[in-house]
MIVEXZA-899229 format. One line per 10 residues: number of its first residue (from 0); for each residue x, z, y of C-alpha. Coordinates in steps of 0.2 Angstrom, whole numbers. Each point is the difference from the previous one (the first is absolute). Example, Ala and Ser with C-alpha at 12.3 -4.5 7.8 and 13.67 -1.06 7.14 Angstrom:
MIVEXZA-899229
0> 62,39,-22  6,-3,17
***
This chain:
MIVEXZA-899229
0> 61,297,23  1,-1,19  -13,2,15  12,-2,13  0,-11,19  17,-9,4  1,-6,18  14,-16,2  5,-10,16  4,-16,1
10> 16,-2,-5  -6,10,-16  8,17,3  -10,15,-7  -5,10,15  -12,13,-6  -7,5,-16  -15,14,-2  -7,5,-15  -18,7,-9
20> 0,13,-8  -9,-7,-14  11,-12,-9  -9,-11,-11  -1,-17,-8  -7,-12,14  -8,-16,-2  -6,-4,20  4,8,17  -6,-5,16
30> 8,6,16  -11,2,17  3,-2,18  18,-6,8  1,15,10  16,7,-6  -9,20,3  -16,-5,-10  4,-9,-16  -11,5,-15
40> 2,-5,-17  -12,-2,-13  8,0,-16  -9,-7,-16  4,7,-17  0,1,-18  -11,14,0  -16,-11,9  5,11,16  1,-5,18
50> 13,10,8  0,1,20  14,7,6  8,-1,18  18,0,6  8,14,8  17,-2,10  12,12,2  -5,9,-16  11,0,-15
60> -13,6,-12  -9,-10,-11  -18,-5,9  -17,8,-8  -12,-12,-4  -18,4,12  -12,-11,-9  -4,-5,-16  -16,-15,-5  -5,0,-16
70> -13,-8,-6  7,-15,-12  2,-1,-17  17,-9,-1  18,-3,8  -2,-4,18  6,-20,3  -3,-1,19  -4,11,17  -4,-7,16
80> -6,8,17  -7,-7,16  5,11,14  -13,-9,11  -15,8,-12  6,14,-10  -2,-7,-16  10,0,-13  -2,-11,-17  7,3,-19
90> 0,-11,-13  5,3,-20  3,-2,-17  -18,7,-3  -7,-17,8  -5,8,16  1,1,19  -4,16,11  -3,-1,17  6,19,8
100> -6,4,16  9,10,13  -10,13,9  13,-1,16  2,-20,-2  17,5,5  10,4,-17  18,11,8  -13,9,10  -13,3,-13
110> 15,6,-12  5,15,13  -17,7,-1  1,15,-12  -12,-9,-12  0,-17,2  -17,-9,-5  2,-18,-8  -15,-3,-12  -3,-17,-10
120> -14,-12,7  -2,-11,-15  9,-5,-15  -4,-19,-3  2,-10,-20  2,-18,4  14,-5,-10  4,-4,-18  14,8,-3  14,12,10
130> 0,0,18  18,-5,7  -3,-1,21  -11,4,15  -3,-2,17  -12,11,13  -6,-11,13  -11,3,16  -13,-4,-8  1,-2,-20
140> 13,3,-12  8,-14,-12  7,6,-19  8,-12,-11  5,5,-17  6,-7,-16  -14,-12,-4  4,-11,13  -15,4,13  1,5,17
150> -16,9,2  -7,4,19  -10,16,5  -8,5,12  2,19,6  -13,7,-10  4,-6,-16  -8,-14,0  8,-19,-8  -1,-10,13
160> 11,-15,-8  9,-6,-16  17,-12,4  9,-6,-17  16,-1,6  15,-2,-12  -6,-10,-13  -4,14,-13  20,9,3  0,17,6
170> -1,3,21  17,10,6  -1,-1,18  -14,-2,13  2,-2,18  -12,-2,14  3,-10,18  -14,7,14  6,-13,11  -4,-17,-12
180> -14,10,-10  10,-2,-15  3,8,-19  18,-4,-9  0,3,-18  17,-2,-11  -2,0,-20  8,0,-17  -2,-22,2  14,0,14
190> -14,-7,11  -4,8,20  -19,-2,4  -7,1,17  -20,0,4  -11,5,16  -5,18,-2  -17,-5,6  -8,-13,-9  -13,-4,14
200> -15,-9,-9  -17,-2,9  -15,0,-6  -16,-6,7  -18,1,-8  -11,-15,7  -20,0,0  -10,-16,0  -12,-4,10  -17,4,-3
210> 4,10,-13  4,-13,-12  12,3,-16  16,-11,1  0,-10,-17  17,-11,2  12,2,10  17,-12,8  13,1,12  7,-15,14
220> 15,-2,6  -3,5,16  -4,18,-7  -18,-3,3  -13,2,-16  -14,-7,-9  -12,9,-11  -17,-7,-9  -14,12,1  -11,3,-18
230> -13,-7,16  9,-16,0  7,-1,17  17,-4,1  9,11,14  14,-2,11  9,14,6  12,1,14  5,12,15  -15,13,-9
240> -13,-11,2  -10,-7,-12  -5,-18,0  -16,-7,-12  7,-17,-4  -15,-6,-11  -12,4,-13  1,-10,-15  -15,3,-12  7,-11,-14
250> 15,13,-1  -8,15,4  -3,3,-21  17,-6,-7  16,-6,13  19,-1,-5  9,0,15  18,-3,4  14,-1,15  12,-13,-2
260> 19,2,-2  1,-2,18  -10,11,6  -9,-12,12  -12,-5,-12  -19,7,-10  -7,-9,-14  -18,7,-4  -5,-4,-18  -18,-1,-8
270> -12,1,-16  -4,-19,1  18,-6,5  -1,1,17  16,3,12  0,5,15  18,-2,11  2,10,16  16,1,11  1,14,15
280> 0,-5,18  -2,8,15  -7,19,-5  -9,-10,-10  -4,-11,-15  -5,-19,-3  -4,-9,-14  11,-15,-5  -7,-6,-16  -15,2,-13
290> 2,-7,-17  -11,-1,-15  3,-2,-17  -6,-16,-9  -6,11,-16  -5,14,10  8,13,-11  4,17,3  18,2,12  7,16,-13
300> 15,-2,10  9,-6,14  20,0,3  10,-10,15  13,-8,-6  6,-6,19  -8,1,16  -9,-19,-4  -1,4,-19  -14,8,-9
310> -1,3,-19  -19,7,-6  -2,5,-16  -20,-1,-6  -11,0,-17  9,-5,-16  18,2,5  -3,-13,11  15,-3,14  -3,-11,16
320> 15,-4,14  -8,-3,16  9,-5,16  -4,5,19  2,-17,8  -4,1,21  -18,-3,-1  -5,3,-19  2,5,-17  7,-9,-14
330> 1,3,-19  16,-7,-6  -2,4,-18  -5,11,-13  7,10,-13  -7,11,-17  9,15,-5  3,2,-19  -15,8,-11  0,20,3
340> -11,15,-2  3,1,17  1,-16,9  4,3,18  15,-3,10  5,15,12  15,-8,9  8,-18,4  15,-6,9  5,-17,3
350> 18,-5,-2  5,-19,3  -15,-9,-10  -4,13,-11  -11,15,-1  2,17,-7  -16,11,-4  -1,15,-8  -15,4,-9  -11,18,-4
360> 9,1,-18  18,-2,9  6,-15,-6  8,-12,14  -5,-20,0  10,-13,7  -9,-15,5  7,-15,7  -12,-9,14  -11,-16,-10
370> 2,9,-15  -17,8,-8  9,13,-12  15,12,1  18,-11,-1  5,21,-6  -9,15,-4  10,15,-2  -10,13,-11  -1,20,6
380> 12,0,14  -11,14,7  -11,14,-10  -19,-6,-4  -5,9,19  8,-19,7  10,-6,10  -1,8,19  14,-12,9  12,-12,1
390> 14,-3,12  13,-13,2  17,6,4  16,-11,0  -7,-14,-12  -5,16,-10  -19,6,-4  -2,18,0  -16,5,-12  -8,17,5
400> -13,8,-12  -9,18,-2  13,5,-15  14,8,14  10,-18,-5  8,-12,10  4,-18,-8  12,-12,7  1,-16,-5  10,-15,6
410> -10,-13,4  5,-20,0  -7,-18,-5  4,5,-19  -13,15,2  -1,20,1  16,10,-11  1,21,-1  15,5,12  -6,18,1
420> -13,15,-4  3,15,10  -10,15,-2  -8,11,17  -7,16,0  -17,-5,6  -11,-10,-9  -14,-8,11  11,-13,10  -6,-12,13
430> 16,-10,9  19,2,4  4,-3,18  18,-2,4  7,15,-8  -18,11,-1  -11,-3,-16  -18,5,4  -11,10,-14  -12,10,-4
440> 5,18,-10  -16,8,-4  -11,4,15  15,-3,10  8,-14,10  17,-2,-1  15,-8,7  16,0,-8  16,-7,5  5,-11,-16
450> 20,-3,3  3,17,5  -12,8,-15  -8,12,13  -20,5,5  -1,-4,18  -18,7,3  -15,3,-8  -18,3,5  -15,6,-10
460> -13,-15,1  -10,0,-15  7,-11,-11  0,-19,1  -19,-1,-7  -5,-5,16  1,-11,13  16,-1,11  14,-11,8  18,3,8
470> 12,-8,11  18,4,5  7,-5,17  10,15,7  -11,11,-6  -11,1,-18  -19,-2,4  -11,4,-14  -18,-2,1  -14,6,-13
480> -16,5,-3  -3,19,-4  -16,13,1  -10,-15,8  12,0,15  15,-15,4  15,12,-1  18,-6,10  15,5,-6  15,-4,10
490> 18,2,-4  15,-5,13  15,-4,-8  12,2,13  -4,16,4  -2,6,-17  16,-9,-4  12,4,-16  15,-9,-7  15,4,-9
500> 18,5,11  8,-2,-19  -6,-8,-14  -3,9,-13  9,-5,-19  -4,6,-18  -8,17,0  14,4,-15  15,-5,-7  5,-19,-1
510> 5,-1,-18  4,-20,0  3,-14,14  4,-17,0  6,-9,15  -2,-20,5  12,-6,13  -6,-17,11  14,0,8  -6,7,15
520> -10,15,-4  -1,10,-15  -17,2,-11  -2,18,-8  -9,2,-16  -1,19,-3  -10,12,-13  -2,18,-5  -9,15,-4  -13,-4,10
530> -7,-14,-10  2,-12,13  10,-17,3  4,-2,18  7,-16,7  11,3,17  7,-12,11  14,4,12  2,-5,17  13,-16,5
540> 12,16,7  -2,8,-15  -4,14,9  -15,8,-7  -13,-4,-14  -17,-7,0  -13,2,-13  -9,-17,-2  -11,3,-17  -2,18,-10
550> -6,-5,-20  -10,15,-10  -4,-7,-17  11,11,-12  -7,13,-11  15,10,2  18,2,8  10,-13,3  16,-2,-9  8,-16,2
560> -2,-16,9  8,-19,-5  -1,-18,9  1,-17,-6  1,-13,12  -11,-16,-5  3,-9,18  11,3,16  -16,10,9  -9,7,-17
570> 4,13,-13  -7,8,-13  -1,16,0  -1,15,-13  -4,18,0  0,14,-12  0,16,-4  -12,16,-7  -13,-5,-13  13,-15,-6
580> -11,-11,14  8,-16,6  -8,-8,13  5,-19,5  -1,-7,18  4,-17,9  9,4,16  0,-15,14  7,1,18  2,-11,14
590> 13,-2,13  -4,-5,18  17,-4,13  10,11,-15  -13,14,2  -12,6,-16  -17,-7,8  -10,4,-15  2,10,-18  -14,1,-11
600> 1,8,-18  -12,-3,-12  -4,9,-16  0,-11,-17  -2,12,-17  0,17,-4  8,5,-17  -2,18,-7  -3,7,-15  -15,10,-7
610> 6,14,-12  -9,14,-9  1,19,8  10,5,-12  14,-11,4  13,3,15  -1,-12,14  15,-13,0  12,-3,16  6,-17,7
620> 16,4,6  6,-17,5  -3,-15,0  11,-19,-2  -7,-17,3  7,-16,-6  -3,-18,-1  6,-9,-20  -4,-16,-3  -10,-2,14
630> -12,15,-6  -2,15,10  2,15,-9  -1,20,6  11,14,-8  -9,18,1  13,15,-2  -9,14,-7  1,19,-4  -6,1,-18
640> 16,-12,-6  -9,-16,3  4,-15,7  -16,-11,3  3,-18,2  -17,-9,10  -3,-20,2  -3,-5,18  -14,-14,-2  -2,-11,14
650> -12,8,9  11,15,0  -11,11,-14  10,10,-11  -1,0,-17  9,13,-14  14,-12,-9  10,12,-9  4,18,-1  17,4,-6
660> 6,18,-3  18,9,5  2,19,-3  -13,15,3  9,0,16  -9,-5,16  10,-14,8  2,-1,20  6,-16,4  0,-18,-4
670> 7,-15,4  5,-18,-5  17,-9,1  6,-18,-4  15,1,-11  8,-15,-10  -14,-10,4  -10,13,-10  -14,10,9  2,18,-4
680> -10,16,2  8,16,5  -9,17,0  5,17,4  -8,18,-6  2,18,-2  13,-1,-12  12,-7,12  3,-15,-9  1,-17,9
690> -8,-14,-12  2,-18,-3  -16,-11,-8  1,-19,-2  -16,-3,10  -5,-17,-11  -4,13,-15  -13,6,9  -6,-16,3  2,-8,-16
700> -9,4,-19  16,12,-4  -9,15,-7  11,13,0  8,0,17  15,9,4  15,3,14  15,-7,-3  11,11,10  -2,22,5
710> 13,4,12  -1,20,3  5,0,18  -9,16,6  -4,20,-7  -19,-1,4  -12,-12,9  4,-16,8  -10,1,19  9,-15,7
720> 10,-17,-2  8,-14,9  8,-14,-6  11,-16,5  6,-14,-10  17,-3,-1  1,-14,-10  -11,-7,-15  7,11,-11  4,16,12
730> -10,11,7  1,17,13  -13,13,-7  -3,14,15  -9,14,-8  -4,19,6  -11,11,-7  -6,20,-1  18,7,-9  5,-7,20
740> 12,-12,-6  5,-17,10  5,-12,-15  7,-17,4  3,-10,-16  9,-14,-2  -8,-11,-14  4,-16,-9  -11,-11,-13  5,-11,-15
750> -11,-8,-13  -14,-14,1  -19,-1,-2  5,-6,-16  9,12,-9  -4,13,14  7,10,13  12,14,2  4,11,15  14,12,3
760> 5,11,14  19,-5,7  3,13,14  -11,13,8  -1,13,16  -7,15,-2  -2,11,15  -6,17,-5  -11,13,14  3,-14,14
770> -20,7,5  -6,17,0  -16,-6,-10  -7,-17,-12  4,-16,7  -13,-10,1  4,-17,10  16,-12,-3  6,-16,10  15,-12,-4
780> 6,-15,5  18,-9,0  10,13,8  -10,16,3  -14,10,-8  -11,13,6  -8,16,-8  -15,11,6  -7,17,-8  -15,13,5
790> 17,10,8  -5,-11,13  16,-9,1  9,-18,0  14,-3,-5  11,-18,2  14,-3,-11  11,-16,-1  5,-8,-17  12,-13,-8
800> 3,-7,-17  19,2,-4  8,-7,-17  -18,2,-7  2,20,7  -14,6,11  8,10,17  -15,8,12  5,10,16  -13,11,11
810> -4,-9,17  -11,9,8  -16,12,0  -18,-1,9  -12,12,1  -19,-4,-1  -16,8,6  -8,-6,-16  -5,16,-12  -4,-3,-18
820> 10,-18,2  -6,-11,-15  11,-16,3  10,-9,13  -2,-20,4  12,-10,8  5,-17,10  19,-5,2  5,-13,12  17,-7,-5
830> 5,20,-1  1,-1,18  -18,12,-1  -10,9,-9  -20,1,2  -4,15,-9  -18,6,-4  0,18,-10  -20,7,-6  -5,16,-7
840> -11,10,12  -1,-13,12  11,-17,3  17,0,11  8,-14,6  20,0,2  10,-14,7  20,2,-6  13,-8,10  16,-6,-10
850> 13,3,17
***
């Protein structure tokens, strides 16, 4: 219990020390001024006090504390005080900030008066949960707090602004620069977030002319704007006037109109089939085309597919391709749209010589140009509300519907396959532009940032039952219809500009990792607490980390991930964890002059089991994959004694083959090895036992299936293992554990698939309390081996085999930065290095030098 001020120079000597009176627990200070004569502190307790006390030189007593703010209901997390305005914020465990004003704005000389006035403004609830920081500003105050949010307020108390920041981890420091007009914010994620204070968005409320009511409304690319009166004038606007284009009486009742792709381009659509094709030209606008429709049916819907390419959808699921030619309008072809309750199409995009449509039930159709019906119809890609977009990204179509989902799928002459289906927080959405996706979230609209997770702004609008339009250039223009009025909303992006200083990683501890090398750079496959799978790249330095792809579709944690490579540049991949859930993915890259141009993961099955209430939730630990007779099987580790065995059909589904008990012990690890030319089975559990299975009994009719060989290496759990070959019938077994044991067995086989197999150990090492805590990451290879534990250590030993004797000596130690260490991966390279990765709470990489 201390409330003491130390003053150190540079060279950290201690020069001064002076002390409170009051000693108590602390859990913030903030010191004012640089003057030397005038420092204050306000101190933060235990006791949901704010103690302002000031320094007194030349005085050896202890210093009697002048003020004290009370007013929360909670230990005090943060002070801050702007000496500019005299005000002073707290924030606390209670959820709260209070802004404190100063009578005398100056706070030394305010604290020499004989009663000094300091009386609370407001006290502001914005956050979720604790309040960790805050900063007073000129003119607004920032708080940021365990939820994650950066909330600004104005002086009064009033929530001027909501920034997520730190991808749902806790905020711990928060920072302002007056020069750039810009917030930093550091979190639990290991991430550094930077924003514009200010977020500067205009907006501009437009009559018409005349009084008229603004029925539809579209936006050019030269910023200019259309809109269709309920009269039936078609408007331009541009430089605040209003031009009257033309008044069309056949589309004054019913019109559907739509700017093209381009932005250069209006199509006016009618009851009777009529279209009407405007392009902007001088302040102005000029027809370039009319068409009507052989049948004269109804136009439901319109959709540009390019800037010469119209698809119309009309009565009777009815689908027409028209093309622009210079002079008129041709139909190309048509096609119908499989029988629906609902048979409209809301959205098309072409791709090579075929079409993609989604329809009002949100279900996507792939037509191929000549052909009348679908060549593919994928059923409920989207909830019943339909389907609101489609984009082509990098041979990939991106599906966007009102049910907060996005759908990728890959896209080829074969036809549309599932890559992934990627949850949002907002339900209503309208279009992804480079990394922005475009929704509606109730009477809001919304922009958020879809690599970095984050909400760049939002507007109150209405909701999207109304007309609108938007465009991005270096600003966001969105245009829509409200309260009778044309309503301009405009966002610039560079000024309002945000990005990432460091990338963030898993919010919590990285539990399992598995690592592909290209030769050139490495591929990080990581999973955790978090219930996410991130895929991270790293650079051709290997200097820093890139996140390419961040995977959500676990139920739980994430306790273990395997790999099976299937060609040179695919994988498949396995996760598992909480809920005994196993989720299968096909992982694909692509190299470019040596350099990963493209990764793409794609999610095949999701395997779980449903169990009754009563019942406790089963763990898988680990996992093992493994090719026999050219069938791929997948081995499940798990922590009620099991060990599942699944079948790997050809399109990668999983399906239950057997399930093959053990002990009532919960077994951590599992791996497979090729000895003898049989392939064997070897799990580890709690009991400290390493065991040997003959893998083809799990695959074969034999009923009762049981190990052939129980080693008893270890006095408790088995966390980790390594292991080399030595020959076919000799094996190095590196195990450690929680009794913090390094064990290196030496270990031989004899038998045949036959009359069966036998192992026995020939030598061991033991090394006792070589770490200060469990080991939970082994390496080996021919000459040395490596060991990491949550001591945060790792150490290098050598090792030889001697007349069958196993000799071990202690190179070296490293220390890591890693807390909570869960494993260790590494590269050798002729044991001349070493590329080490080491994860926990967060991922180090090390690279060992053999000099």
């Amino acid at each position: 219990m201390q409330n003491k001020l130390q003053i150190w120079d540079t060279a950290l000597n201690l020069l001064e020390t002076f002390e409170c009176q009051e000693k108590c627990i602390l859990y913030s200070a903030h010191i004012c001024y640089n003057d030397y004569d005038k420092l204050v502190i306000l101190s933060g307790t235990v006791f949901n006090e704010v103690l302002l006390w000031k320094v007194r030189r030349n005085e050896y007593s202890k210093v009697p504390v002048l003020k004290r703010l009370k007013k929360h209901d909670g230990v005090i997390f943060c002070i801050h005080y702007n000496e500019d305005n005299g005000i002073i914020c707290s924030t606390s465990d209670d959820r709260s900030a209070i802004l404190w004003k100063v009578e005398n704005t100056d706070l030394s000389l305010e604290l020499n008066r004989e009663h000094p006035n300091i009386f609370p403004i407001c006290q502001v609830y914005g956050h979720l949960s604790r309040v960790f920081r805050c900063l007073v500003l000129k003119d607004c105050f920032i708080t940021a707090g365990e939820d994650s949010l950066i909330n600004i307020w104005k002086l009064d108390g009033k929530l001027a602004r909501k920034v997520e920041a730190n991808q749902n981890s806790p905020i711990w420091a928060l920072d302002f620069d007056q020069t750039d007009n810009v917030v930093l914010s550091g979190g639990g994620n290991g991430g550094v977030y930077t924003f514009s204070l200010y977020n500067n968005i205009k907006k501009e409320k437009i009559c018409l002319p005349n009084s008229e009511k603004p029925k539809i409304v579209g936006i050019l690319l030269s910023g200019n704007f259309v809109v269709f009166s309920e009269n039936g004038v078609l408007y331009f606007y541009s430089n605040t006037n209003w031009i009257p284009v033309k008044t069309f009486e056949d589309l004054k009742s019913y019109v559907v109109m739509k700017v093209s792709r381009c932005k250069k381009l209006i199509a006016l659509a009618g009851f009777t089939g009529q279209i009407y094709i405007y392009k902007e030209n001088q302040n102005t606008l000029e027809q370039l085309y009319y068409f009507q429709s052989n049948n004269k049916s109804r136009i439901i819907s319109l959709h540009w597919l390019t800037c010469d390419m119209i698809l119309i959808c009309q009565d009777g699921g009815k689908l027409k391709l028209l093309y622009l030619k210079p002079s008129e309008i041709n139909e190309v072809c048509s096609f119908t749209l499989p029988k629906s309750s609902q048979r409209i199409s809301t959205t098309a995009i072409i791709f090579e010589d075929t079409i993609v449509a989604g329809d009002r039930k949100g279900s996507l159709h792939r037509f191929k140009i000549g052909q009348d019906c679908p060549i593919q119809t994928i059923s409920r890609v989207q909830s019943h509300l339909g389907v609101t977009n489609l984009i082509i990204q990098n041979n990939r179509l991106i599906s966007l519907g009102r049910n907060s989902t996005i759908k990728t799928f890959f896209i080829d002459k074969s036809g549309l396959s599932l890559v992934t289906s990627d949850k949002v927080p907002y339900s209503w959405l309208l279009d992804i532009v480079d990394d922005l996706v475009i929704a509606f979230s109730g009477n809001n609209f919304v922009v958020w940032n879809y690599k970095t997770k984050r909400l760049v702004s939002e507007t109150v609008c209405g909701g999207g039952h109304r007309s609108w339009d938007f465009s991005k250039t270096d600003a966001i223009t969105f245009l829509y219809i409200k309260d009778k009025f044309v309503n301009k909303l405009q966002y610039n992006l560079k000024v309002n500009r945000s990005h990432d200083i460091i990338e963030s990683f898993h919010l919590n501890e990285v539990n399992s990792m598995q690592i592909i090398n290209t030769n050139f750079q490495y591929i990080l496959i990581s999973g955790g607490e978090d219930t996410t799978i991130r895929i991270t790249v790293t650079d051709e330095q290997l200097s820093s980390f890139v996140n390419k792809i961040t995977l959500k579709s676990h139920l739980s944690s994430i306790r273990c991930i395997t790999t099976l490579q299937l060609e040179p540049k695919r994988h498949l991949l396995f996760s598992a964890g909480g809920r005994a859930q196993i989720v299968s993915w096909t992982l694909t890259y692509s190299l470019e002059n040596s350099t990963i141009h493209d990764i793409m993961c794609k999610e095949n099955d999701s395997y779980y089991e449903i169990i009754d209430n009563e019942e406790s939730e089963t763990r898988i630990m680990d996992l093992c994959a493994m090719t026999f007779m050219e069938q791929n099987f997948l081995f499940a580790a798990c922590s009620d004694g099991y060990i599942k065995c699944f079948s790997i059909s050809d399109s990668f589904k999983l399906t239950l083959y057997r399930n093959v008990f053990y002990k009532l012990k919960c077994i951590f690890k599992i791996i497979t090895i090729k000895a003898l030319c049989c392939d064997v089975l070897v799990t580890m559990a709690s009991d400290g036992c390493v065991v040997f299975w003959q893998t083809e009994d799990f695959l074969s009719g034999v009923e009762d299936v049981a190990p052939f060989g129980s080693l008893s290496v270890h006095d408790s759990g088995i966390n980790t293992v390594s292991m080399l070959r030595l020959a076919a019938d000799s094996f190095l077994f590196l195990t450690a554990g929680d009794d913090n044991i390094v064990v290196l067995s030496y270990l031989k086989f004899n038998g045949n698939k036959e009359v069966g197999l036998n192992v026995e150990i020939v030598d061991q090492y033991q090394k006792h309390g070589v770490h200060w805590a469990q080991i939970t990451g082994t390496f080996i290879n021919d000459k040395f081996f490596m060991t990491a534990s949550v001591d945060q250590r790792i150490l290098l030993y050598t090792w030889q085999l001697k007349d069958e004797h196993v000799e071990c000596k202690l190179l070296t130690k490293y220390n890591t930065s890693v807390p909570d260490l869960k494993g260790l991966i590494c590269f050798d390279d002729d044991d001349k290095k070493f590329d080490v990765f080491i994860y926990g709470l967060g991922v180090e990489f090390l690279k060992l030098v053999n000099k």
